[in-house]
N, CA, C and O atoms as a CHARMM CRD file, in Angstrom:
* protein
*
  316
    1    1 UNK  N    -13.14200  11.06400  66.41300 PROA 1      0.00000
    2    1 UNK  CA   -12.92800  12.49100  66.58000 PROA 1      0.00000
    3    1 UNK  C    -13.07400  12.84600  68.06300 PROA 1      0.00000
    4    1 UNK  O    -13.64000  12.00600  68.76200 PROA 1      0.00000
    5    2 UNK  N    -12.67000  13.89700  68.60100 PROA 2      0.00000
    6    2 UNK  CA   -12.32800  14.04000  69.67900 PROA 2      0.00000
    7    2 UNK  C    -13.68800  14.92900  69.97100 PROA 2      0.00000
    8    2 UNK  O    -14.27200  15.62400  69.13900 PROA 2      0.00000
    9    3 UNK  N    -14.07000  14.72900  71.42800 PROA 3      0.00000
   10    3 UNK  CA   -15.01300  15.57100  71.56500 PROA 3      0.00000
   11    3 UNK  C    -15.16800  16.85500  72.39000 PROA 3      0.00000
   12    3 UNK  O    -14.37900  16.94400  73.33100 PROA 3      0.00000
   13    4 UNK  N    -16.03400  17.87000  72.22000 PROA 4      0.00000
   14    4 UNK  CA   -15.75700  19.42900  72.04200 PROA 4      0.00000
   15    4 UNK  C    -16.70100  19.41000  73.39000 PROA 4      0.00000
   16    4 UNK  O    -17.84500  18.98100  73.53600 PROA 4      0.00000
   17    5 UNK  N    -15.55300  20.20500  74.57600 PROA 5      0.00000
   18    5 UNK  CA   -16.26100  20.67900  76.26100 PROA 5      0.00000
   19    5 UNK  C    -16.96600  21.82300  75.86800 PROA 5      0.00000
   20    5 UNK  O    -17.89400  22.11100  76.62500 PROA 5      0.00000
   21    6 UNK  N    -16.79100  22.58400  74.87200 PROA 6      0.00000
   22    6 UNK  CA   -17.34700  23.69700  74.84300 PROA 6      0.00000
   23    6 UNK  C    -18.38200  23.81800  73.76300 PROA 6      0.00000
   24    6 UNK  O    -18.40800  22.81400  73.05100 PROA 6      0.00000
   25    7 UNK  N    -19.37600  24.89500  73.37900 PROA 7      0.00000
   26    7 UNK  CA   -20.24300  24.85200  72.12400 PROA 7      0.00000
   27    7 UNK  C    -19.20800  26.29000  71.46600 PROA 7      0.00000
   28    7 UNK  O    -18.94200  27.30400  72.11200 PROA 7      0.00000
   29    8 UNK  N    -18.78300  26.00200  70.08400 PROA 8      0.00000
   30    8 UNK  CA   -17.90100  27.21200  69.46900 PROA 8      0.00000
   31    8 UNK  C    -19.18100  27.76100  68.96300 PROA 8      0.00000
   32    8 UNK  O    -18.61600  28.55700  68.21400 PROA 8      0.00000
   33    9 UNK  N    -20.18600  27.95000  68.79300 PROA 9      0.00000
   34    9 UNK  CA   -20.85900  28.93200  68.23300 PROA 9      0.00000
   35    9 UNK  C    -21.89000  29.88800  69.42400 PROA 9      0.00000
   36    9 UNK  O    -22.39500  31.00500  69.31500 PROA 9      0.00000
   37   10 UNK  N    -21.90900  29.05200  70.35500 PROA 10     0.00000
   38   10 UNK  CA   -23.02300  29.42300  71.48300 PROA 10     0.00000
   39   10 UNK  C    -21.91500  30.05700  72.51200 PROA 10     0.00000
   40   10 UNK  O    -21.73000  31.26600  72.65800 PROA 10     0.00000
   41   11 UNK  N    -21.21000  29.00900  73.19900 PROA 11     0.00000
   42   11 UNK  CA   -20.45900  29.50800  74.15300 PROA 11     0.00000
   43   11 UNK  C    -18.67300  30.20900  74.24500 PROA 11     0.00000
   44   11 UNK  O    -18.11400  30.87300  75.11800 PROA 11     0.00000
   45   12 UNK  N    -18.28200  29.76800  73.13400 PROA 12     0.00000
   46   12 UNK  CA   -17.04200  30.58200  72.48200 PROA 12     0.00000
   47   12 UNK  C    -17.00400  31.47300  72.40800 PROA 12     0.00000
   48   12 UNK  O    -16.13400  32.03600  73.07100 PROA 12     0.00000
   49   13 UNK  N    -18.02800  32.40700  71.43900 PROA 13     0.00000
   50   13 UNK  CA   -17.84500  33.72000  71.44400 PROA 13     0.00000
   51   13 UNK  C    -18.09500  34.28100  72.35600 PROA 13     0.00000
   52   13 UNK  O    -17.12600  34.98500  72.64200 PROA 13     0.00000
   53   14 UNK  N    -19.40000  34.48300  73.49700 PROA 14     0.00000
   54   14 UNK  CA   -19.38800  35.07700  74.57500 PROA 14     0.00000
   55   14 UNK  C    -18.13500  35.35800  75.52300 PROA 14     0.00000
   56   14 UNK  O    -18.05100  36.34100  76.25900 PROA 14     0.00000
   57   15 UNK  N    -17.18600  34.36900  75.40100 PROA 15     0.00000
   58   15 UNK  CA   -16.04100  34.45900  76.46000 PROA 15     0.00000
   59   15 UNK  C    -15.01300  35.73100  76.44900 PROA 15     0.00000
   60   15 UNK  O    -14.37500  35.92900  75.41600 PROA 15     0.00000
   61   16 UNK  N    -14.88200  36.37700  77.28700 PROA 16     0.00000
   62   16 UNK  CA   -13.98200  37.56700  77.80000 PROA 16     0.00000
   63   16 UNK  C    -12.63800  37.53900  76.71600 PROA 16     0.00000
   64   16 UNK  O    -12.26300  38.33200  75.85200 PROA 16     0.00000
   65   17 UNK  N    -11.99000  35.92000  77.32000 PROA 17     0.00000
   66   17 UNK  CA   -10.73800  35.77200  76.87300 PROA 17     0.00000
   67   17 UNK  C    -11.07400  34.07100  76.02100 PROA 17     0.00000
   68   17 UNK  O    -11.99500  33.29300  76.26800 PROA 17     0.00000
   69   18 UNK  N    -10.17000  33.95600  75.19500 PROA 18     0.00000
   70   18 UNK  CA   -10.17400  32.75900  74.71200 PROA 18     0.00000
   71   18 UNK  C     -8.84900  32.26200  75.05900 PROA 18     0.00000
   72   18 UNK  O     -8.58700  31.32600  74.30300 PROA 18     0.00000
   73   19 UNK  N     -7.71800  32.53200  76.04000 PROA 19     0.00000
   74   19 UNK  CA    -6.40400  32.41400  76.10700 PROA 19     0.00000
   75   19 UNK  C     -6.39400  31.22400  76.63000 PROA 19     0.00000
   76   19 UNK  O     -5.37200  30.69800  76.19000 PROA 19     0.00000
   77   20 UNK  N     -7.04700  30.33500  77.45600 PROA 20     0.00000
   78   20 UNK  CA    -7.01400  29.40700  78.18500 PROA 20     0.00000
   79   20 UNK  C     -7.12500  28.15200  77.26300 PROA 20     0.00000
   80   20 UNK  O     -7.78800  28.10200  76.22700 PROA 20     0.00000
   81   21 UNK  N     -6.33600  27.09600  77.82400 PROA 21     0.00000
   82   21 UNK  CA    -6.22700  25.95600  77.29100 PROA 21     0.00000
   83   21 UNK  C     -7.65100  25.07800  77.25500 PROA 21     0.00000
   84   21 UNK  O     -7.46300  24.41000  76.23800 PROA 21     0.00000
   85   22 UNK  N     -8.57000  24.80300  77.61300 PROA 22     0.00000
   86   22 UNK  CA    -9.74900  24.40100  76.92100 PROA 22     0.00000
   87   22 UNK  C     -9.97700  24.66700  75.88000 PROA 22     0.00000
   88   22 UNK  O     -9.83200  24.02300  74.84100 PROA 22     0.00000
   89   23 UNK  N    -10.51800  26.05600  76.14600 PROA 23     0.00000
   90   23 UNK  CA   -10.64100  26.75100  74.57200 PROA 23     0.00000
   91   23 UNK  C    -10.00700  27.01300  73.78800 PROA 23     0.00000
   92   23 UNK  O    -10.42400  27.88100  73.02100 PROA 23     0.00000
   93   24 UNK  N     -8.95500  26.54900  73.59400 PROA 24     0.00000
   94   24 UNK  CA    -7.59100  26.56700  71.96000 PROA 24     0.00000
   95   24 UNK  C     -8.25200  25.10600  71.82000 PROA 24     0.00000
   96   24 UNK  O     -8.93600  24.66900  70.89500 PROA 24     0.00000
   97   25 UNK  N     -7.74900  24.33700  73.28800 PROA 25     0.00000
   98   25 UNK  CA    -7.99400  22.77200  72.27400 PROA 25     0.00000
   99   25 UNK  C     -9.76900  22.59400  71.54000 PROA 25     0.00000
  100   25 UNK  O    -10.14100  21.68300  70.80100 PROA 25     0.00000
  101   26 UNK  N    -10.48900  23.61200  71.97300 PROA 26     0.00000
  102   26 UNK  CA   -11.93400  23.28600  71.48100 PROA 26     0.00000
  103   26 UNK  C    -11.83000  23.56900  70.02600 PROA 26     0.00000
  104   26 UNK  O    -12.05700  22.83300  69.06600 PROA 26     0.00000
  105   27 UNK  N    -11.24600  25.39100  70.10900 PROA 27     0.00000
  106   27 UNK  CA   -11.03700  25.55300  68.87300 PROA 27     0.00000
  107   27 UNK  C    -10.08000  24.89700  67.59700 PROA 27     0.00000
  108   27 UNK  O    -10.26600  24.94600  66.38200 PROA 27     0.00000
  109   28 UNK  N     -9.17700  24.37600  68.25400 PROA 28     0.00000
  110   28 UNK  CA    -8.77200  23.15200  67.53700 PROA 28     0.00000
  111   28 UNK  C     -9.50100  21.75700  66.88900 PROA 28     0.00000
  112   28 UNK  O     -9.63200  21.31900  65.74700 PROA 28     0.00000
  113   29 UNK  N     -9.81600  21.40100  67.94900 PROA 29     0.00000
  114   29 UNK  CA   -10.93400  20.44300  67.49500 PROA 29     0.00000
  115   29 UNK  C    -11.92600  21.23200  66.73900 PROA 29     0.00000
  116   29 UNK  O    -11.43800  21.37800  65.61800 PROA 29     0.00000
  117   30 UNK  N    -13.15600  21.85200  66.79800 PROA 30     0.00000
  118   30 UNK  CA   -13.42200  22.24900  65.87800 PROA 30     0.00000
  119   30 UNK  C    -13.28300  22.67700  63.99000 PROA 30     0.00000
  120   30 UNK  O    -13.89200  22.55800  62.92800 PROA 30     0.00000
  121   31 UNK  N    -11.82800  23.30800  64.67700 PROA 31     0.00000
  122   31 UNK  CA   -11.72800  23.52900  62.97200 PROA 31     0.00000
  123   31 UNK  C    -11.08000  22.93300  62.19000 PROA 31     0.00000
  124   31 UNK  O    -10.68300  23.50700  61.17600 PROA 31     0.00000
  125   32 UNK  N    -10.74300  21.41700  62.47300 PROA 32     0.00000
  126   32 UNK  CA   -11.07200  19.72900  61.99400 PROA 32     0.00000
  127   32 UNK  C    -12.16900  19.18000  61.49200 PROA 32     0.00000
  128   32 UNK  O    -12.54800  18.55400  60.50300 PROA 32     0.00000
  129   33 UNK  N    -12.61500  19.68100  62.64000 PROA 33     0.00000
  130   33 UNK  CA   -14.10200  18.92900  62.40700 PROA 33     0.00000
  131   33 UNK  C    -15.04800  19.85000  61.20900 PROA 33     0.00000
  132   33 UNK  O    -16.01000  19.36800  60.61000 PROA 33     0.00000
  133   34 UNK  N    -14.64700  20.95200  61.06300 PROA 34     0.00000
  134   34 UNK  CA   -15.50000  22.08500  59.75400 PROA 34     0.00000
  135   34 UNK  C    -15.08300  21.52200  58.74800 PROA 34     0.00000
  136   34 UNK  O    -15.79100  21.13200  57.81900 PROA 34     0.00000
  137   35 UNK  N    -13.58100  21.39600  58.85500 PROA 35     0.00000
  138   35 UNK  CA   -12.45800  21.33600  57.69900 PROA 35     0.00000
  139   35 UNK  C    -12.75100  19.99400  57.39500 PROA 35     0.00000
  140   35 UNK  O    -12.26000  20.00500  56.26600 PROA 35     0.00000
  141   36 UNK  N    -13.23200  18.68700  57.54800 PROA 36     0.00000
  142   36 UNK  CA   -13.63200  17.84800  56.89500 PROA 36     0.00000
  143   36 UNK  C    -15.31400  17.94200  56.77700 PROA 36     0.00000
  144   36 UNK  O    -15.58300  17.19400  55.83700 PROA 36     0.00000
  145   37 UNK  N    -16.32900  18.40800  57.19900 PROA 37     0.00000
  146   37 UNK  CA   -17.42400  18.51600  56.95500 PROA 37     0.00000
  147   37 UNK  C    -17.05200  19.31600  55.69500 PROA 37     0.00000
  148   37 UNK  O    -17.54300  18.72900  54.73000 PROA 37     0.00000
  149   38 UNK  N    -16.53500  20.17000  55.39700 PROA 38     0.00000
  150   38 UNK  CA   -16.32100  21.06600  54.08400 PROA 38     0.00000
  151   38 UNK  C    -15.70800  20.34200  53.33200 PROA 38     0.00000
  152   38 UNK  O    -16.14600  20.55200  52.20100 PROA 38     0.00000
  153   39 UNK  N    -15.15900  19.81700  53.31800 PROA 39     0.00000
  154   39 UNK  CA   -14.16000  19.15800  52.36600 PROA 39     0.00000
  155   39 UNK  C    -15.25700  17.81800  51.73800 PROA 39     0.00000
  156   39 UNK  O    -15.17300  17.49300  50.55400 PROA 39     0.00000
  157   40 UNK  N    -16.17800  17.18000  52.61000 PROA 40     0.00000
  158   40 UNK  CA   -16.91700  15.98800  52.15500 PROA 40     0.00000
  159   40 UNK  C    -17.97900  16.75900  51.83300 PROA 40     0.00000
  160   40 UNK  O    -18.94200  15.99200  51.84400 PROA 40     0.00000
  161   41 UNK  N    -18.48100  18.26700  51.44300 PROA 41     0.00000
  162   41 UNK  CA   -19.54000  18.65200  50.81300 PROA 41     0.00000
  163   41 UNK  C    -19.05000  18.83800  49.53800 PROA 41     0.00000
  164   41 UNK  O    -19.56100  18.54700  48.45700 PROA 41     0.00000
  165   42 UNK  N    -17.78200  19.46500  49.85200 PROA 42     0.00000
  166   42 UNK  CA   -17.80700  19.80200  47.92200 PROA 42     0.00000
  167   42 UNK  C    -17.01100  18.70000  47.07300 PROA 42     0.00000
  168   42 UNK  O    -17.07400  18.67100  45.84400 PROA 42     0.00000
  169   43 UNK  N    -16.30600  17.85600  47.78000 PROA 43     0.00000
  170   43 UNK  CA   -16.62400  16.55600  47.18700 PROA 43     0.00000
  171   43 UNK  C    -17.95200  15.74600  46.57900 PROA 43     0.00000
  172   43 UNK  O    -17.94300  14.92900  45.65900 PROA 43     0.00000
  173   44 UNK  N    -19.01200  16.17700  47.30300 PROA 44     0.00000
  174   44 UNK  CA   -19.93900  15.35200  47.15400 PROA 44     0.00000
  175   44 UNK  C    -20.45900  16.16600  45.56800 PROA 44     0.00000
  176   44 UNK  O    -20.71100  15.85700  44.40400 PROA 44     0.00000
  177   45 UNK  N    -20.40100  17.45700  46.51400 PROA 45     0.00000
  178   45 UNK  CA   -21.04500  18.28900  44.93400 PROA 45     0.00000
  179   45 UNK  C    -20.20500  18.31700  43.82000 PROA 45     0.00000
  180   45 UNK  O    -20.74200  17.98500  42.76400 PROA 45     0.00000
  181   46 UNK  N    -19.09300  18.61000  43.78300 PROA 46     0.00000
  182   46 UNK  CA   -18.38900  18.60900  42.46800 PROA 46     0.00000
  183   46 UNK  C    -18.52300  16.67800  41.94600 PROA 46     0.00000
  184   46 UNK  O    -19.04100  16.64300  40.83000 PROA 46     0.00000
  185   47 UNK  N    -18.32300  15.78900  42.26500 PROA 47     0.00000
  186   47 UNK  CA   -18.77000  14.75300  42.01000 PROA 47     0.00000
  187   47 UNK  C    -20.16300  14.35300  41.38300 PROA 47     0.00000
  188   47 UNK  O    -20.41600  13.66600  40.39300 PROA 47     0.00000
  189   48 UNK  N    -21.07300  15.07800  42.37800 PROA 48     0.00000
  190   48 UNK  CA   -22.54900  15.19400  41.20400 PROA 48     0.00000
  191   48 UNK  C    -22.65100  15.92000  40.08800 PROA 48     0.00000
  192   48 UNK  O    -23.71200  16.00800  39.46900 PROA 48     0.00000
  193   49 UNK  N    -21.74600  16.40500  39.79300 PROA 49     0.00000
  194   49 UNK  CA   -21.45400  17.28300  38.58000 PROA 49     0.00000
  195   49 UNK  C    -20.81000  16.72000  37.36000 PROA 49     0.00000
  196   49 UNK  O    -20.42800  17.29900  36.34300 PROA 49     0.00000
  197   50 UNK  N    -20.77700  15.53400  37.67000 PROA 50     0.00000
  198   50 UNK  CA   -19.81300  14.84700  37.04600 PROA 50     0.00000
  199   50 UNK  C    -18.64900  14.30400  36.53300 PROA 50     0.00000
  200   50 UNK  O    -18.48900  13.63400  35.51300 PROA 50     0.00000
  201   51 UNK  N    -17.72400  14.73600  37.50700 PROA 51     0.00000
  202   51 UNK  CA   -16.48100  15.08700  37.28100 PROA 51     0.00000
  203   51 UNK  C    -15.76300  14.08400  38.31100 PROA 51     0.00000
  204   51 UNK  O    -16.25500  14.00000  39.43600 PROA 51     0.00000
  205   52 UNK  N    -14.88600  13.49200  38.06600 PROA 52     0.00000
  206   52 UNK  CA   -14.38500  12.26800  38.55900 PROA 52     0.00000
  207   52 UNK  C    -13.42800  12.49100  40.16800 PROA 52     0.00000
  208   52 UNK  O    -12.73800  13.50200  40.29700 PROA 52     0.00000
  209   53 UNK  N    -13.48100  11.76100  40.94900 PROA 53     0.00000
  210   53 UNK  CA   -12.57700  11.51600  42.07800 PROA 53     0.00000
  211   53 UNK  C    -11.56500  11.97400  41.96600 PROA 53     0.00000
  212   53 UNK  O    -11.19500  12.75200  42.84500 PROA 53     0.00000
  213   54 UNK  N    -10.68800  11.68300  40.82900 PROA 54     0.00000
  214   54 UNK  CA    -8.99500  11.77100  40.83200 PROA 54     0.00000
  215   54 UNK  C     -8.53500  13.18700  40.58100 PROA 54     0.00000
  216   54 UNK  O     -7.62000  13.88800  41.01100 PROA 54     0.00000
  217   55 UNK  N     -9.64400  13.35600  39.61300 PROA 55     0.00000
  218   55 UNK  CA    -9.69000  15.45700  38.96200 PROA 55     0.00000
  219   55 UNK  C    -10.05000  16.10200  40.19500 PROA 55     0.00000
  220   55 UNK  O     -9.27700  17.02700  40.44400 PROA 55     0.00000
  221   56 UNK  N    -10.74100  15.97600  40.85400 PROA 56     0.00000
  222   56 UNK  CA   -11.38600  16.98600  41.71600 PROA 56     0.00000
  223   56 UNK  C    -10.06400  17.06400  43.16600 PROA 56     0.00000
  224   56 UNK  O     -9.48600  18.01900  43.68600 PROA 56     0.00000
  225   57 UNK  N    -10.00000  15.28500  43.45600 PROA 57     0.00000
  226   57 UNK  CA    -8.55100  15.38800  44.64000 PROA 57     0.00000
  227   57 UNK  C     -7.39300  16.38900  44.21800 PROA 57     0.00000
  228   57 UNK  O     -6.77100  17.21700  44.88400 PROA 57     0.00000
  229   58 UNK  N     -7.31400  16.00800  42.81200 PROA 58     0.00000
  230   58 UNK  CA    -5.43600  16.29400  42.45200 PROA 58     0.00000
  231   58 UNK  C     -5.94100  17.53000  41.66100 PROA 58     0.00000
  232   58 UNK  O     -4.99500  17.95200  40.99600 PROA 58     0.00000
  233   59 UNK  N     -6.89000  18.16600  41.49600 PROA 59     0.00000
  234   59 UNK  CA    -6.69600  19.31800  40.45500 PROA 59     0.00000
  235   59 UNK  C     -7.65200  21.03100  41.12500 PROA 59     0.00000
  236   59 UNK  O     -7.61400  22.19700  40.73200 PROA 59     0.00000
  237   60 UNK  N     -8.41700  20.31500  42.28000 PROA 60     0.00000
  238   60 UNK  CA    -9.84400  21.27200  42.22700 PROA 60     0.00000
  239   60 UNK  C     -9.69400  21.65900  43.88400 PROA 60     0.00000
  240   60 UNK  O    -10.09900  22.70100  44.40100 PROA 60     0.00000
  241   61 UNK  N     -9.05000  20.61200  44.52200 PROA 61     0.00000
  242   61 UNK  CA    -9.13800  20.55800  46.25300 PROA 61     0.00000
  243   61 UNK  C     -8.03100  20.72800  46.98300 PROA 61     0.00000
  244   61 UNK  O     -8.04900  20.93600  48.19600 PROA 61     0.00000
  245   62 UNK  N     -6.64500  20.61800  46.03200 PROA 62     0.00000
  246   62 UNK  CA    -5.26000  21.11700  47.15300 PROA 62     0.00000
  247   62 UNK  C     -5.22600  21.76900  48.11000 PROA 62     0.00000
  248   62 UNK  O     -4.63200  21.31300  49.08700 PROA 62     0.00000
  249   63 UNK  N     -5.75100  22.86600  48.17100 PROA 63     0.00000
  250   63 UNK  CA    -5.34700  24.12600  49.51900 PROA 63     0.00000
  251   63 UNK  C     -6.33100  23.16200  50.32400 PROA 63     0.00000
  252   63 UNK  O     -5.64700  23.01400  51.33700 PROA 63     0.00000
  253   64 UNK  N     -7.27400  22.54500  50.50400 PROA 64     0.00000
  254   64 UNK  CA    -8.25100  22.42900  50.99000 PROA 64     0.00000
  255   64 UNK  C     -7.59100  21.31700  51.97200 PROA 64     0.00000
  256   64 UNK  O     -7.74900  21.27700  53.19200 PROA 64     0.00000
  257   65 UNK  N     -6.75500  20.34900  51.12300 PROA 65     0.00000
  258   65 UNK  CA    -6.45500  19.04200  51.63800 PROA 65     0.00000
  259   65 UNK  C     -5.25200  19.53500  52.47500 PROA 65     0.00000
  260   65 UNK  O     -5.27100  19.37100  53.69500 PROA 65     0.00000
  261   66 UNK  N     -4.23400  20.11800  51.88000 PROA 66     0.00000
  262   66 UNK  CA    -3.55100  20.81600  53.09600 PROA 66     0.00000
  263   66 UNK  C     -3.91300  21.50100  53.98500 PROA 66     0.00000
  264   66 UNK  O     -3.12400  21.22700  54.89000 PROA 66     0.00000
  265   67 UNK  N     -4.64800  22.28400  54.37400 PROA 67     0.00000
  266   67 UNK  CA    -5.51800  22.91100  55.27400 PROA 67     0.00000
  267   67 UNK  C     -5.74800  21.59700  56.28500 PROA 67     0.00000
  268   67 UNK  O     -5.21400  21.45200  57.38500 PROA 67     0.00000
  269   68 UNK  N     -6.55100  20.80400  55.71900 PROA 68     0.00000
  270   68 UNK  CA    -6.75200  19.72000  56.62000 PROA 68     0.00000
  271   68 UNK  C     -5.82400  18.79200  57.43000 PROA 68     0.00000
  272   68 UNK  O     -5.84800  18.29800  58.55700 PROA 68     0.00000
  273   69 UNK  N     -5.17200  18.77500  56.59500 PROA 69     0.00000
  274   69 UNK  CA    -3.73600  18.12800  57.00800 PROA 69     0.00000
  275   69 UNK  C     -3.02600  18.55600  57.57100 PROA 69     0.00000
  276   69 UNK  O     -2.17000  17.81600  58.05500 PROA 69     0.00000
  277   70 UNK  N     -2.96700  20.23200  57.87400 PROA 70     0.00000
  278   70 UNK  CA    -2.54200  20.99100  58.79600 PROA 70     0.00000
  279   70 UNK  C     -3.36100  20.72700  60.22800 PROA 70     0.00000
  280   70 UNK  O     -2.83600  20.20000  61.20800 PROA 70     0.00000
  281   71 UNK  N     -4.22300  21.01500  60.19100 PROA 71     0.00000
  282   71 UNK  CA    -5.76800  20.98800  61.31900 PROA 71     0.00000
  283   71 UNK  C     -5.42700  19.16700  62.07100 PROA 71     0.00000
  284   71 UNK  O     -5.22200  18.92800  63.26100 PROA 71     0.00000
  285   72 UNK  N     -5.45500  18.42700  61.23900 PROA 72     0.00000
  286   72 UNK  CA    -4.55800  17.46600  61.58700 PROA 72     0.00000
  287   72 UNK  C     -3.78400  17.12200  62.39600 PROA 72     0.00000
  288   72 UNK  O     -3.73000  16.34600  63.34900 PROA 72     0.00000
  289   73 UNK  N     -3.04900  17.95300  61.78400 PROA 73     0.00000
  290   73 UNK  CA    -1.40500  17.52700  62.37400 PROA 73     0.00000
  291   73 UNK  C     -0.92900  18.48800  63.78100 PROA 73     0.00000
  292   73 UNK  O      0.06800  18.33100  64.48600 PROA 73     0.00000
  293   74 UNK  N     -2.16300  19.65600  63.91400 PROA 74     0.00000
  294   74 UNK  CA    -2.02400  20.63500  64.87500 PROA 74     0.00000
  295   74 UNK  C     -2.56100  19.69000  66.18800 PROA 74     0.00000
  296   74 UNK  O     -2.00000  19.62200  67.28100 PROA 74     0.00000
  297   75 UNK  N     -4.38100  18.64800  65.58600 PROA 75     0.00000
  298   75 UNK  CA    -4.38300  18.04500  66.92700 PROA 75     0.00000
  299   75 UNK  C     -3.73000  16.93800  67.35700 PROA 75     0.00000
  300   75 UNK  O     -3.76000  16.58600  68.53600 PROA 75     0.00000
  301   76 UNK  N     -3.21800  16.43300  66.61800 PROA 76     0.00000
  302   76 UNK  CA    -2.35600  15.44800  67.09100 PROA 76     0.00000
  303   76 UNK  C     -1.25100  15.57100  68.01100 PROA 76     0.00000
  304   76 UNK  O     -1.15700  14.72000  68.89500 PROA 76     0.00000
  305   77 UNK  N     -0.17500  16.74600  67.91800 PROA 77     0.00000
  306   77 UNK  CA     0.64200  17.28000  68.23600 PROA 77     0.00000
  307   77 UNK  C     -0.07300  17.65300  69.49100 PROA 77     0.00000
  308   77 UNK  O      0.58600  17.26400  70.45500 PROA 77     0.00000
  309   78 UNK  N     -1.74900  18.58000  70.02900 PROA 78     0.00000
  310   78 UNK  CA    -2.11800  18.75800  71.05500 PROA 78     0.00000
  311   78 UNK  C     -2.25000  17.52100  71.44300 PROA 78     0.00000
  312   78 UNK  O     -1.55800  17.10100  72.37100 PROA 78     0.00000
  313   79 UNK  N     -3.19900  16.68900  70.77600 PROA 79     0.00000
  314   79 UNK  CA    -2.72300  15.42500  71.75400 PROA 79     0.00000
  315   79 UNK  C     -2.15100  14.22400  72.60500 PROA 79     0.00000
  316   79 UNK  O     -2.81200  13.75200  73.52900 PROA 79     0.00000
């Protein structure tokens, strides 16, 4: 994973403008990096629940996995 010049919760918001190219690619990176931290929590939890791998990918997590796959495909393209 790529790593973040800026802090998005500390030093992001304070900023005037966010127009500048650091800060898109931070915020880019970042919301990759949420978008699979989220995605491997409620995996983890719907899984302790008992409910199998294949149900939860293909039936419970779509928007989620596209989302990611978007976030994806946005940094790649930045990079």
């Amino acid at each position: 994973m790529p790593k973040l010049t800026m802090c998005p919760v500390k030093q992001i918001p304070g900023l005037k403008s966010i127009s500048n190219q650091e800060t898109l690619t931070n915020l880019i990176y970042f919301r990759e990096q949420a978008l699979i931290k989220s995605m491997g929590q409620t995996m983890q939890k719907k899984m302790s629940e008992g409910k199998t791998f294949f149900d939860i990918w293909m039936y419970e997590v779509s928007d989620e996995i596209q989302a990611l796959a978007t976030a994806f495909g946005e940094r790649f393209m930045l990079e």
